[in-house]
LOFI-557546 format. One record per residue: y, z, x of N, C-alpha, C in turn; residue in one letter; residue number from 0. Coordinates in pm, 1 decimal. Example, Ala and Ser with C-alpha at 12.3 -4.5 7.8 and 13.67 -1.06 7.14 Angstrom:
<pts>
<<-569.0, 780.0, 1319.0>, <-450.0, 780.0, 1230.0>, <-330.0, 780.0, 1320.0>, A, 0>
<<-225.0, 708.0, 1285.0>, <-106.0, 714.0, 1367.0>, <3.0, 787.0, 1290.0>, S, 1>
</pts>
This chain:
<pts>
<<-6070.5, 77.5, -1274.3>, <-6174.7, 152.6, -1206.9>, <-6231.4, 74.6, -1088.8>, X, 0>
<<-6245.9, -57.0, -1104.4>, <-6335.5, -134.4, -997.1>, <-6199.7, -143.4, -907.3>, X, 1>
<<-6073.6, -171.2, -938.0>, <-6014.9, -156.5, -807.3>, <-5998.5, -15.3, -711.7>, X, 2>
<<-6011.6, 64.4, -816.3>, <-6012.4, 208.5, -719.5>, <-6095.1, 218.0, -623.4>, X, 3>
<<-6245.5, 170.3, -669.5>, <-6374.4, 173.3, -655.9>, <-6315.6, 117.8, -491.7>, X, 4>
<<-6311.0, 2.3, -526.9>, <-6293.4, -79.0, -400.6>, <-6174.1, -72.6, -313.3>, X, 5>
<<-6075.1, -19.3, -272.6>, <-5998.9, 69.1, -223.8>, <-6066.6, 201.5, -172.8>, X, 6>
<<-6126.9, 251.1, -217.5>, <-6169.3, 412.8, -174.6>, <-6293.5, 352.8, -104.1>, X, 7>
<<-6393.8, 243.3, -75.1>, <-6470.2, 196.1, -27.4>, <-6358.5, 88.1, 87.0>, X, 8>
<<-6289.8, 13.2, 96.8>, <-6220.1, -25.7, 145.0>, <-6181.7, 70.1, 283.5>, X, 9>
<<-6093.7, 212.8, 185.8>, <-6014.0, 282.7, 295.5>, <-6115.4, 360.8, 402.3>, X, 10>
<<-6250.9, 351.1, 312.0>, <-6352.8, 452.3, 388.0>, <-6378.8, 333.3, 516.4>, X, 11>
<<-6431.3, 203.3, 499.3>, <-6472.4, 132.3, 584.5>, <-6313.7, 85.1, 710.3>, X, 12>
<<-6202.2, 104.4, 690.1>, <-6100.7, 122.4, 758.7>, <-6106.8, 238.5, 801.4>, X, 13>
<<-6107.1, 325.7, 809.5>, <-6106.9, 465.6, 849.5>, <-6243.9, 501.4, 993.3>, X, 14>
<<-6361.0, 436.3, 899.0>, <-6435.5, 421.2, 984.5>, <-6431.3, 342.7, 1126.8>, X, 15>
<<-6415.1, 202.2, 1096.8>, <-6392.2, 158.6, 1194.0>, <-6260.9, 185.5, 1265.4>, X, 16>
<<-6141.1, 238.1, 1196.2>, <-6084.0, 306.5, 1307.4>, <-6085.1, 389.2, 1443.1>, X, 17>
<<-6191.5, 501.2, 1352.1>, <-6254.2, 606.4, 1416.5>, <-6331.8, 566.4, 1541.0>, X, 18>
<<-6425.3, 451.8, 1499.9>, <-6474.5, 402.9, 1614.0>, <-6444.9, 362.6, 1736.5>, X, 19>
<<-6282.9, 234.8, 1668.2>, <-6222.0, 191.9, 1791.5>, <-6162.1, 315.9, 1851.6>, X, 20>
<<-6066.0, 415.9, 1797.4>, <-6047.7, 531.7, 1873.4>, <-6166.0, 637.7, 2003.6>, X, 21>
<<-6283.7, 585.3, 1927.5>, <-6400.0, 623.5, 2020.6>, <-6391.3, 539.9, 2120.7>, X, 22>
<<-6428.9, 454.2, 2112.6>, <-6446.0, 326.5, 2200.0>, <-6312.6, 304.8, 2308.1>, X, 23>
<<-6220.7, 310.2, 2290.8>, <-6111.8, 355.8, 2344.4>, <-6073.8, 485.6, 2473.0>, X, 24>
<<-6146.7, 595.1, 2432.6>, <-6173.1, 713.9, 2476.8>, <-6266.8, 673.7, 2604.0>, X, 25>
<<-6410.5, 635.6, 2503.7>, <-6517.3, 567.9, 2645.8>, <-6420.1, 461.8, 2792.7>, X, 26>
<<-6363.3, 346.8, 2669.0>, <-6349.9, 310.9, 2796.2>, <-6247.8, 366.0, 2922.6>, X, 27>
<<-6126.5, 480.2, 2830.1>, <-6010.9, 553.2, 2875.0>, <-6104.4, 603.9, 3046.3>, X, 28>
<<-6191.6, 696.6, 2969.5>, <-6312.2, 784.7, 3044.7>, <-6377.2, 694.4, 3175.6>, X, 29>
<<-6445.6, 555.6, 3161.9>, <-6486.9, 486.2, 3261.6>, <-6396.5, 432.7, 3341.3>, X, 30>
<<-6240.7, 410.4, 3309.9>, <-6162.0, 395.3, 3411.3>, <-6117.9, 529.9, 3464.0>, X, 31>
<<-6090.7, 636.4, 3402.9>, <-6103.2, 770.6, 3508.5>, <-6190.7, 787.5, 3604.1>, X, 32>
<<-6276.6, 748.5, 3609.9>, <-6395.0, 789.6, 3730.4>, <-6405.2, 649.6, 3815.5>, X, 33>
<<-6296.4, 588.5, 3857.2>, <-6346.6, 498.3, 3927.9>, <-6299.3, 532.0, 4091.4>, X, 34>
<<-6353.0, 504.5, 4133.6>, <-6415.2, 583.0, 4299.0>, <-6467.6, 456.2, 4391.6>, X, 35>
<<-6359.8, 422.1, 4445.8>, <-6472.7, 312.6, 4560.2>, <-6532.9, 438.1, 4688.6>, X, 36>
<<-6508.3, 503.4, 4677.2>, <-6576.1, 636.8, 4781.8>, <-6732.0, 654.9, 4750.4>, X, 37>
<<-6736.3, 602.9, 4655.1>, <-6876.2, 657.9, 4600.0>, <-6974.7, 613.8, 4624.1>, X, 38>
<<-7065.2, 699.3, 4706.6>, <-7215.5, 579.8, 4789.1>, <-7324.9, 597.4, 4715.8>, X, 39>
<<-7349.7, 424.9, 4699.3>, <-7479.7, 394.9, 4594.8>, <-7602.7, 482.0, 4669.7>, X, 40>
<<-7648.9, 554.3, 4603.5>, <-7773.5, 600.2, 4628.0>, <-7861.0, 621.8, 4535.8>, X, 41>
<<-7961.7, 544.6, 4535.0>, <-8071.8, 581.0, 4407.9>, <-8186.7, 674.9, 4434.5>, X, 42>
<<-8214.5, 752.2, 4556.3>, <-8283.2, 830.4, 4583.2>, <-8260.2, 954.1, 4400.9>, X, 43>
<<-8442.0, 978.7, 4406.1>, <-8471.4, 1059.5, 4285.5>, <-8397.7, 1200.7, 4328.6>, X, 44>
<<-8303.6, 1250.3, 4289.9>, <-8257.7, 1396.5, 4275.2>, <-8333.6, 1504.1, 4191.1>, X, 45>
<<-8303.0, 1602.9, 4206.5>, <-8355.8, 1724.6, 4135.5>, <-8210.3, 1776.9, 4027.8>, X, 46>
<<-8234.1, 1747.8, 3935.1>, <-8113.9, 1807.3, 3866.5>, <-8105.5, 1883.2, 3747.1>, X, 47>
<<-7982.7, 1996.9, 3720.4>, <-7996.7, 2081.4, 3653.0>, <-8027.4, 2036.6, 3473.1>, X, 48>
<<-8055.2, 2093.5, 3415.9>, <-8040.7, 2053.6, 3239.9>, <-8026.2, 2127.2, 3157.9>, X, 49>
<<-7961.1, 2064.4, 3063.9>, <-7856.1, 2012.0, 3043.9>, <-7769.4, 1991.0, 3125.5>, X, 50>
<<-7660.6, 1825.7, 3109.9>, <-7563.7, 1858.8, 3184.7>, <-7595.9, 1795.5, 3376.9>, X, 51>
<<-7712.4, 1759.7, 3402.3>, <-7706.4, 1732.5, 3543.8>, <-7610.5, 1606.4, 3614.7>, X, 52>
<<-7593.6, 1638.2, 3698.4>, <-7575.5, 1491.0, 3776.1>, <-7599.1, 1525.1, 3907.4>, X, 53>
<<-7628.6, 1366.3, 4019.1>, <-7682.1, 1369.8, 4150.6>, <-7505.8, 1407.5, 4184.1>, X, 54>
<<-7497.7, 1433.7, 4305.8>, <-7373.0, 1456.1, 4401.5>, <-7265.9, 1406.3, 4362.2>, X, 55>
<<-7163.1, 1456.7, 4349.2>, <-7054.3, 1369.9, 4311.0>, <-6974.1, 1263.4, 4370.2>, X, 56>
<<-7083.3, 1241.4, 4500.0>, <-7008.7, 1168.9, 4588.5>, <-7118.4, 1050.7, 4605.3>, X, 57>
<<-7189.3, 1039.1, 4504.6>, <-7297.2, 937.6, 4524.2>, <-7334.7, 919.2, 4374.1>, X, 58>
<<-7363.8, 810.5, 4373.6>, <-7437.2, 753.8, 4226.2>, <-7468.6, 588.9, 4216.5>, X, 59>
<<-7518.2, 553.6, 4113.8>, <-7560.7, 406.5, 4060.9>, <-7529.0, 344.8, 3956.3>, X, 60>
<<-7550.7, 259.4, 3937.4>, <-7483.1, 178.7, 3807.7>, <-7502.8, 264.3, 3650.8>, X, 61>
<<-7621.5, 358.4, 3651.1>, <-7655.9, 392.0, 3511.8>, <-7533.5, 547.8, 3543.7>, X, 62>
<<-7480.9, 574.1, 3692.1>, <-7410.0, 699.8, 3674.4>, <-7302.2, 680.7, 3588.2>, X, 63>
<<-7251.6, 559.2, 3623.2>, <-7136.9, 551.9, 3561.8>, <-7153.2, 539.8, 3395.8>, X, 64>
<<-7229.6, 480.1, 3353.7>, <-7274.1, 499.5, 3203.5>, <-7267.2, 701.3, 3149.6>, X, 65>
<<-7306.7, 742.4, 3188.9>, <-7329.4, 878.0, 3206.4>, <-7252.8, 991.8, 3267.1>, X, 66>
<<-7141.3, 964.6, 3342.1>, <-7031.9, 1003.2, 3372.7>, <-6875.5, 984.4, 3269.2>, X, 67>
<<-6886.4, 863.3, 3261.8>, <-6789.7, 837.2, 3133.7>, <-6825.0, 884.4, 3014.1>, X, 68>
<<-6955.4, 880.3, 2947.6>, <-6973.9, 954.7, 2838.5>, <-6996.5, 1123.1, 2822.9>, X, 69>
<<-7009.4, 1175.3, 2923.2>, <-6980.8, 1326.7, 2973.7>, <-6833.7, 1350.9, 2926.7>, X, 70>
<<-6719.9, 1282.9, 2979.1>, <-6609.2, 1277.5, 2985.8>, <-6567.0, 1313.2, 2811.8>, X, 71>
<<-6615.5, 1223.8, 2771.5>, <-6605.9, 1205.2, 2600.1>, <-6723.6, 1312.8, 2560.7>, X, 72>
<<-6796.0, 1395.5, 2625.2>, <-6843.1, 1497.2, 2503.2>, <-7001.4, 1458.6, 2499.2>, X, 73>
<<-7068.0, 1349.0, 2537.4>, <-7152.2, 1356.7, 2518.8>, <-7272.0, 1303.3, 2604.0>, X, 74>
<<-7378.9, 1403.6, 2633.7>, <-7452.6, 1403.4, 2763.4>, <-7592.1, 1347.4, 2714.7>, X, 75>
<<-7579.3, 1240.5, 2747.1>, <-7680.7, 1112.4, 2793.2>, <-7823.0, 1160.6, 2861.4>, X, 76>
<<-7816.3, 1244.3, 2979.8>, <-7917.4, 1336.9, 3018.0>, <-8013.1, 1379.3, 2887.7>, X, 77>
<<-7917.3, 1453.0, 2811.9>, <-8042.1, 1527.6, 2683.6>, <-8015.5, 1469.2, 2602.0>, X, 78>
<<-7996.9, 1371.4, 2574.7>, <-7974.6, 1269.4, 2391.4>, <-8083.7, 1186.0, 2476.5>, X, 79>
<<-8118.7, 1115.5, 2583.1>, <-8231.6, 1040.4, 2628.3>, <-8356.4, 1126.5, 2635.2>, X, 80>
<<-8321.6, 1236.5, 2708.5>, <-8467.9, 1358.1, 2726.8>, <-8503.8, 1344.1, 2562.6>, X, 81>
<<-8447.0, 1422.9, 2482.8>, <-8455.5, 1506.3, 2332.7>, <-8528.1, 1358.0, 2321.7>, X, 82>
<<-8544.0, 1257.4, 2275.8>, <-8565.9, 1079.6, 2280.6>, <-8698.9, 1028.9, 2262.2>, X, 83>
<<-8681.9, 1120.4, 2410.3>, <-8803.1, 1075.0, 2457.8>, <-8898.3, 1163.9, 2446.3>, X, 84>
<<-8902.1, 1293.2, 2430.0>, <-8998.3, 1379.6, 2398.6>, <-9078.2, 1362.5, 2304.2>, X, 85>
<<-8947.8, 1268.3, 2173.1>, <-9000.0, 1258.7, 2056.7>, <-9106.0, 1139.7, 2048.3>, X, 86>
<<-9034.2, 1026.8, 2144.3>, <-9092.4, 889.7, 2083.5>, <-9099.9, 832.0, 2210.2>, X, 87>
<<-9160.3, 866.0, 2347.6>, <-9182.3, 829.7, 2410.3>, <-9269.4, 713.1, 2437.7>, X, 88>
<<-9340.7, 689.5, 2335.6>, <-9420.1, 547.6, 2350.2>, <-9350.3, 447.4, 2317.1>, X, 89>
<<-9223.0, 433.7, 2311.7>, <-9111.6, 347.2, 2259.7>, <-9062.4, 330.5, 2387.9>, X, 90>
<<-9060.5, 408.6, 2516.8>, <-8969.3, 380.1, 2667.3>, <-9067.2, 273.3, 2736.8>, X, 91>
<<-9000.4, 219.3, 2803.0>, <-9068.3, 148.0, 2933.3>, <-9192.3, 226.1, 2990.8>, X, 92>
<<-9259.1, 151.3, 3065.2>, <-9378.4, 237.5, 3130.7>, <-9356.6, 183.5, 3268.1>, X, 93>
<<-9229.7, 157.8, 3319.9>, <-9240.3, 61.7, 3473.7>, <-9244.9, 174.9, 3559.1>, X, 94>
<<-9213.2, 280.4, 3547.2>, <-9276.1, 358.4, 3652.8>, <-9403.5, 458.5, 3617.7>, X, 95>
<<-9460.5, 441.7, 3605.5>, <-9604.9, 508.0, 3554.9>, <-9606.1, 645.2, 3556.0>, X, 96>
<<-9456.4, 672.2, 3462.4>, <-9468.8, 819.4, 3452.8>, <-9579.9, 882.6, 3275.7>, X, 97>
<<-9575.9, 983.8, 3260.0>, <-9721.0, 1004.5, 3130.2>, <-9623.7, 1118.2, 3084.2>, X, 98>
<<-9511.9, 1151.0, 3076.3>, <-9397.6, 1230.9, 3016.0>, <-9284.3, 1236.6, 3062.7>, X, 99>
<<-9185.9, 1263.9, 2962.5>, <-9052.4, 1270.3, 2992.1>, <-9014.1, 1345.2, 3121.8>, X, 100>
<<-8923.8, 1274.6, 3219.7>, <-8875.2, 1339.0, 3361.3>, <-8669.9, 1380.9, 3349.2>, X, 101>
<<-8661.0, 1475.8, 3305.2>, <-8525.9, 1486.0, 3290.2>, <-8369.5, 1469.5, 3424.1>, X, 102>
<<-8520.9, 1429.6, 3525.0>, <-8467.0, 1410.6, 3617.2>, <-8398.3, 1260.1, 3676.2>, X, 103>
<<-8447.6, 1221.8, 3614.9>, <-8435.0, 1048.5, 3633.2>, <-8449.5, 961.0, 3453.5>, X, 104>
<<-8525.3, 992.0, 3401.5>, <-8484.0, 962.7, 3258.1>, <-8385.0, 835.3, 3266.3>, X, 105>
<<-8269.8, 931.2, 3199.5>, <-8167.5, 857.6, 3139.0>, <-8068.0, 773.1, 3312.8>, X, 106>
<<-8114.2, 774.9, 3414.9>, <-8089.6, 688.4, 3512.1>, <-8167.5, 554.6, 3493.2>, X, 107>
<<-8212.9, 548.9, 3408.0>, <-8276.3, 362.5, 3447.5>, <-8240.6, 317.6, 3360.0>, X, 108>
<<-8172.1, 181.1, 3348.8>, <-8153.3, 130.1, 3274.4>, <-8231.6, 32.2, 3136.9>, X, 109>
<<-8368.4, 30.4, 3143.5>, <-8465.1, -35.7, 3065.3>, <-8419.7, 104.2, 2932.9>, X, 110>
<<-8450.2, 245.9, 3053.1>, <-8453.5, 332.7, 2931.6>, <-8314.0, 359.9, 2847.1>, X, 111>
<<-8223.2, 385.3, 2904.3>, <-8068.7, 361.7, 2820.3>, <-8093.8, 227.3, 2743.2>, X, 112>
<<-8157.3, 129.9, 2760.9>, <-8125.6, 14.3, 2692.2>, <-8204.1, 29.5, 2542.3>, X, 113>
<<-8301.9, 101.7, 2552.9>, <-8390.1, 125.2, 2439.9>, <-8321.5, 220.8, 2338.1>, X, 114>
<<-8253.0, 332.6, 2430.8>, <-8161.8, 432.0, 2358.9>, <-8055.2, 376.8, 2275.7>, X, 115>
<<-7946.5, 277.7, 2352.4>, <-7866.2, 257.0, 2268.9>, <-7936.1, 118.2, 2187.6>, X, 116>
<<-8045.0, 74.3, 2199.2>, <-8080.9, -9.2, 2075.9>, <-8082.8, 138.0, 1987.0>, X, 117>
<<-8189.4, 200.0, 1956.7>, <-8208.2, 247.1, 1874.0>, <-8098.3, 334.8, 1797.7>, X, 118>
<<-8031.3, 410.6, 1858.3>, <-7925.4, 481.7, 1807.5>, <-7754.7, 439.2, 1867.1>, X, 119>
<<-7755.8, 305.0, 1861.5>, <-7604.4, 232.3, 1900.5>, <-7615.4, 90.2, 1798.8>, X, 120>
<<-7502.7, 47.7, 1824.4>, <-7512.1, -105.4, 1737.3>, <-7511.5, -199.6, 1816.0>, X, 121>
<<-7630.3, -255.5, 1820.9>, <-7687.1, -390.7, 1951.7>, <-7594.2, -517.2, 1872.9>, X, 122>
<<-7519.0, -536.1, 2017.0>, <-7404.9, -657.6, 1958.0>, <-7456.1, -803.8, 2038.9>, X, 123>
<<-7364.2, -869.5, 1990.2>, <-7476.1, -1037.9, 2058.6>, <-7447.6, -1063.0, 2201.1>, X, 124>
<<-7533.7, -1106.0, 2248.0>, <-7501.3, -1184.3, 2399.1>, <-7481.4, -1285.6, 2428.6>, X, 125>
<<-7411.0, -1347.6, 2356.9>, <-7347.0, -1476.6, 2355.0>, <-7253.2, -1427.0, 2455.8>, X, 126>
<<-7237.4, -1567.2, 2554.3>, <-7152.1, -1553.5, 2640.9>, <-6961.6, -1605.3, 2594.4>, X, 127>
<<-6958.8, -1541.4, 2477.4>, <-6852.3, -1556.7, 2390.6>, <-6747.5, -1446.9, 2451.6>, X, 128>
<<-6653.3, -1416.0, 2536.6>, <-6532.2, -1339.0, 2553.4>, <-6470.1, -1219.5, 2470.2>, X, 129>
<<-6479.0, -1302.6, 2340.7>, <-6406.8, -1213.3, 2199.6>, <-6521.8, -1127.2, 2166.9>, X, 130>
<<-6622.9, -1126.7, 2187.4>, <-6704.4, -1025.5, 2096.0>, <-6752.2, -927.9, 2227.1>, X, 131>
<<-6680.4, -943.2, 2316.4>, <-6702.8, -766.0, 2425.8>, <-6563.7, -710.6, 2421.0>, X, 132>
<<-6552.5, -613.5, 2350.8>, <-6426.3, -471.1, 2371.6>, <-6464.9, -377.6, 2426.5>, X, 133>
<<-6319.3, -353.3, 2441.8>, <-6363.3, -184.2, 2494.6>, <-6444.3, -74.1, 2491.0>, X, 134>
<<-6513.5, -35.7, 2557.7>, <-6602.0, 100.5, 2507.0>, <-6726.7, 43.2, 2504.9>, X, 135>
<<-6777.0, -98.3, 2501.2>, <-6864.4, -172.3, 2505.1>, <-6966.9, -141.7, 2614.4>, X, 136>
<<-7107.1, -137.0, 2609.6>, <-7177.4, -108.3, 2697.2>, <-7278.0, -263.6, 2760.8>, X, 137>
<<-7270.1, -309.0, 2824.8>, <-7358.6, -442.1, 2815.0>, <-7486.6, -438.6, 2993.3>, X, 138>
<<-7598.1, -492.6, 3013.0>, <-7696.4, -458.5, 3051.4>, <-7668.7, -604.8, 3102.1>, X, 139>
<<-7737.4, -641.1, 3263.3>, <-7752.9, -778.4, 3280.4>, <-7859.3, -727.5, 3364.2>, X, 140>
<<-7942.4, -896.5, 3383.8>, <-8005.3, -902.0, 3496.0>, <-7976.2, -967.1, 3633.0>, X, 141>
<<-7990.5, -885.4, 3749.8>, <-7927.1, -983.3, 3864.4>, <-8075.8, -1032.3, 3947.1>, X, 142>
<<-8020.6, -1095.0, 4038.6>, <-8079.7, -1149.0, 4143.5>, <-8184.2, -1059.7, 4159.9>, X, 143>
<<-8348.4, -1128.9, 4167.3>, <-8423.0, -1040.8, 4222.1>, <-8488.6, -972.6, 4102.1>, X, 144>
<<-8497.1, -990.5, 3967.3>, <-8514.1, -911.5, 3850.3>, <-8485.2, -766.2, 3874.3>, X, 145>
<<-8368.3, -767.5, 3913.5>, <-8267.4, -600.9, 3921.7>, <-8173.9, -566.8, 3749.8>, X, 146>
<<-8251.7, -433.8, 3706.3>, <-8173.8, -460.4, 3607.5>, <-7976.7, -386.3, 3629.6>, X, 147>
<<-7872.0, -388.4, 3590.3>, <-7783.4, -337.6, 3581.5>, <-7727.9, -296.9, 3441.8>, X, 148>
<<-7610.2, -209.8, 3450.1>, <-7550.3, -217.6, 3333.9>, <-7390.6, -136.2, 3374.7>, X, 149>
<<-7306.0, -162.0, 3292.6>, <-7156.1, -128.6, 3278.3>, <-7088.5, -107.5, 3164.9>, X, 150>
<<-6942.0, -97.2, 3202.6>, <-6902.3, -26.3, 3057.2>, <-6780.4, -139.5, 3046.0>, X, 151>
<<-6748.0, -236.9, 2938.8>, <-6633.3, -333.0, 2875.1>, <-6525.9, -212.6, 2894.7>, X, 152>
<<-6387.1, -256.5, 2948.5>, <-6284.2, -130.1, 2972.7>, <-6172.6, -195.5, 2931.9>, X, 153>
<<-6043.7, -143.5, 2888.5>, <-5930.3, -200.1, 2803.6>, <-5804.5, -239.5, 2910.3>, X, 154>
<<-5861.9, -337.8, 3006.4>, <-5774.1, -432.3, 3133.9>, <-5869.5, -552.5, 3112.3>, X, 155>
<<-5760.7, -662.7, 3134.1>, <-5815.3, -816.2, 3144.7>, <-5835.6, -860.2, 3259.7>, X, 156>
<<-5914.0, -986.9, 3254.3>, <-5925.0, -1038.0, 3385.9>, <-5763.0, -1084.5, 3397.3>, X, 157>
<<-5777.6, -1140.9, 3540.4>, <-5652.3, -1232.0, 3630.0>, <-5606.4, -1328.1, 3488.9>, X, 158>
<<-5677.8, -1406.2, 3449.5>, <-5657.6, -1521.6, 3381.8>, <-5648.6, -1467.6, 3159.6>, X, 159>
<<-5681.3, -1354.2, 3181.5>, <-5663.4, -1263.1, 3065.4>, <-5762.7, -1352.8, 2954.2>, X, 160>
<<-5840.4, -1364.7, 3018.4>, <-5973.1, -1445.8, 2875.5>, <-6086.1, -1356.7, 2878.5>, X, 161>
<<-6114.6, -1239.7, 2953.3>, <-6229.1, -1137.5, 2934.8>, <-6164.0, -996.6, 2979.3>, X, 162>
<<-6204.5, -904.1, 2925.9>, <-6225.8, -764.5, 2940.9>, <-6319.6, -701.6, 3070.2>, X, 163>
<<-6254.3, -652.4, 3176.1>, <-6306.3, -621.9, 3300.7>, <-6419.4, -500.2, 3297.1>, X, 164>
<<-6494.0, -489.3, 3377.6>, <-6619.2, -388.6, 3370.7>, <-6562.9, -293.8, 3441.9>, X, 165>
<<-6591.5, -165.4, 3443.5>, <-6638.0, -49.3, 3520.5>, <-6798.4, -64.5, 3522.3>, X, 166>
<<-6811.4, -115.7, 3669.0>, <-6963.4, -45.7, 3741.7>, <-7013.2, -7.3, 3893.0>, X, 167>
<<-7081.0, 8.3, 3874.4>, <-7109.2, 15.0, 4013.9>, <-7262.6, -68.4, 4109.3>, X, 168>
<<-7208.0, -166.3, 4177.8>, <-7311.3, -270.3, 4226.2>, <-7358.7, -217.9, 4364.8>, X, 169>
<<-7330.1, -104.4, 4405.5>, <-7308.7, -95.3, 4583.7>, <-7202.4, -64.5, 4666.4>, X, 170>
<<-7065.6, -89.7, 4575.2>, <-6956.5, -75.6, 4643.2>, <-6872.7, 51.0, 4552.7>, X, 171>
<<-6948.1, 115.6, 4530.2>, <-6880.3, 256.6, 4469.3>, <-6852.2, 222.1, 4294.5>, X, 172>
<<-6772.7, 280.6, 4256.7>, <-6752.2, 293.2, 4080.3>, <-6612.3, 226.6, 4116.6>, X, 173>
<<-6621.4, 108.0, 4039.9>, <-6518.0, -1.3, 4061.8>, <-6506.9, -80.4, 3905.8>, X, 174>
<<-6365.6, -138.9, 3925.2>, <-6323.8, -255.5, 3837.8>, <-6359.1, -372.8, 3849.3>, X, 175>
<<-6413.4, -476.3, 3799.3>, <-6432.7, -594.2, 3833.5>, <-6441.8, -685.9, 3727.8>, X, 176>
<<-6425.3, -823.3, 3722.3>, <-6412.7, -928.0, 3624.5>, <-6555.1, -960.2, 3690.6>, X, 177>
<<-6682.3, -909.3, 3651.3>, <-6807.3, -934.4, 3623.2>, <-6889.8, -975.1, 3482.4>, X, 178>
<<-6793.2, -1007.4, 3414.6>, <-6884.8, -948.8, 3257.7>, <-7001.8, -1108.8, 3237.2>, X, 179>
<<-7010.7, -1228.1, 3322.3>, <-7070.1, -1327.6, 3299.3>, <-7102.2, -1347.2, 3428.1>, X, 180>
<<-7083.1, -1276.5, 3496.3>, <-7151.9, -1290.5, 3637.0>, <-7291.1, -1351.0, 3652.7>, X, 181>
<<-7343.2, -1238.1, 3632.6>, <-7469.8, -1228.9, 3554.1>, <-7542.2, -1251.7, 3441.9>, X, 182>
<<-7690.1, -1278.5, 3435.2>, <-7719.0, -1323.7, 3278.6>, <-7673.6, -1183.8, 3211.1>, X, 183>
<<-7650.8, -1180.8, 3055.5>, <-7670.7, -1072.8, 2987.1>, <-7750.8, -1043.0, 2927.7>, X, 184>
<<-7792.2, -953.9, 2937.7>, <-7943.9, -889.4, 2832.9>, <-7916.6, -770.3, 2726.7>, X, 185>
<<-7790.1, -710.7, 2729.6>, <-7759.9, -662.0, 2582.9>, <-7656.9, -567.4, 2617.3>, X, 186>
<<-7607.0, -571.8, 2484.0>, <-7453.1, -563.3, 2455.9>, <-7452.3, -443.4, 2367.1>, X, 187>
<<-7431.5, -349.6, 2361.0>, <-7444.0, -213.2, 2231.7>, <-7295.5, -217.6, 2237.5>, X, 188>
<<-7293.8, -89.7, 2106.7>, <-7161.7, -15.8, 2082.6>, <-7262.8, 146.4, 2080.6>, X, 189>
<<-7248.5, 227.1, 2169.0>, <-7269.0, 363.4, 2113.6>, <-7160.8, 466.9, 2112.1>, X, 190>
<<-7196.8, 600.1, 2004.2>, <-7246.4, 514.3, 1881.8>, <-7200.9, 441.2, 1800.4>, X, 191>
<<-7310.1, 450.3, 1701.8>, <-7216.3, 335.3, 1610.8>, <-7130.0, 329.2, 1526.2>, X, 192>
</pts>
């Protein structure tokens, strides 16, 4: 009995994490589809539809690409952050002195995605360790200037094949790059989990 036990608990926790990496896989499949050096950084506030919005397709920022790739895979970041925040809004940032949820900008900043996938993703370490960022991986840094960013871990190596290359976008459109230690890191999720 206890070996069944543990086998059928076994195959469930294999199965699971299968499922995941197959997710994770998909994400990162998805963030290398949309990569676009055409694409001009613009952070000007848009007006956008909801469910489902995005600014121009010919313009976006580092949190688009978070939000473009997971569109791709099924699931819209726009209203899983809105729905979020309606609920538990005293849990978001207050850096722009908004007093309710804006579905318009929301899920574009990255403080607020970062709170999201703490709460409903699995916050992984920021050790500047190589092996513990895969694919599908979402990780947050800070640059120059206390600018926050963030990108997506994608399933291509660097030149020297010791890290997993980013999809983001810094200014120069939705691009590939061996960035992942560029920058400090400030957090590492899996969503979901």
């Amino acid at each position: 009995m206890k070996k069944s036990l543990f086998l059928l608990v076994f195959g469930f926790c294999v199965f699971t994490a299968n499922a995941q990496n197959t997710f994770a896989f998909r994400v990162s499949d998805a963030a290398l589809g949309i990569i676009d050096k055409t694409i001009v950084y613009d952070p000007v506030y848009f007006i956008l539809p909801y469910p489902n919005g995005d600014v121009p397709a010919n313009k976006g920022v580092c949190t688009d690409v978070i939000i473009r790739a997971y569109r791709k895979v099924g699931i819209d970041l726009q209203k899983e952050v809105h729905e979020d925040m309606e609920k538990n809004f005293s849990k978001y940032p207050k850096t722009w002195g908004l007093k309710k949820p804006d579905t318009n900008i929301d899920h574009r900043r990255v403080p607020n995605l970062a709170v999201f996938f703490s709460t409903f993703g699995k916050k992984k370490s920021i050790e500047a360790n190589p092996v513990l960022y895969v694919p599908g991986d979402i990780v947050t840094w800070i640059l120059p200037g206390n600018l926050t960013h963030i990108g997506i871990v994608v399933n291509k190596k660097s030149a020297d094949g010791k890290r997993f290359l980013i999809v983001h976008n810094i200014g120069a459109g939705q691009v590939l790059e061996d960035v992942l230690f560029k920058y400090t890191v400030t957090g590492h999720y899996q969503y979901p989990k």
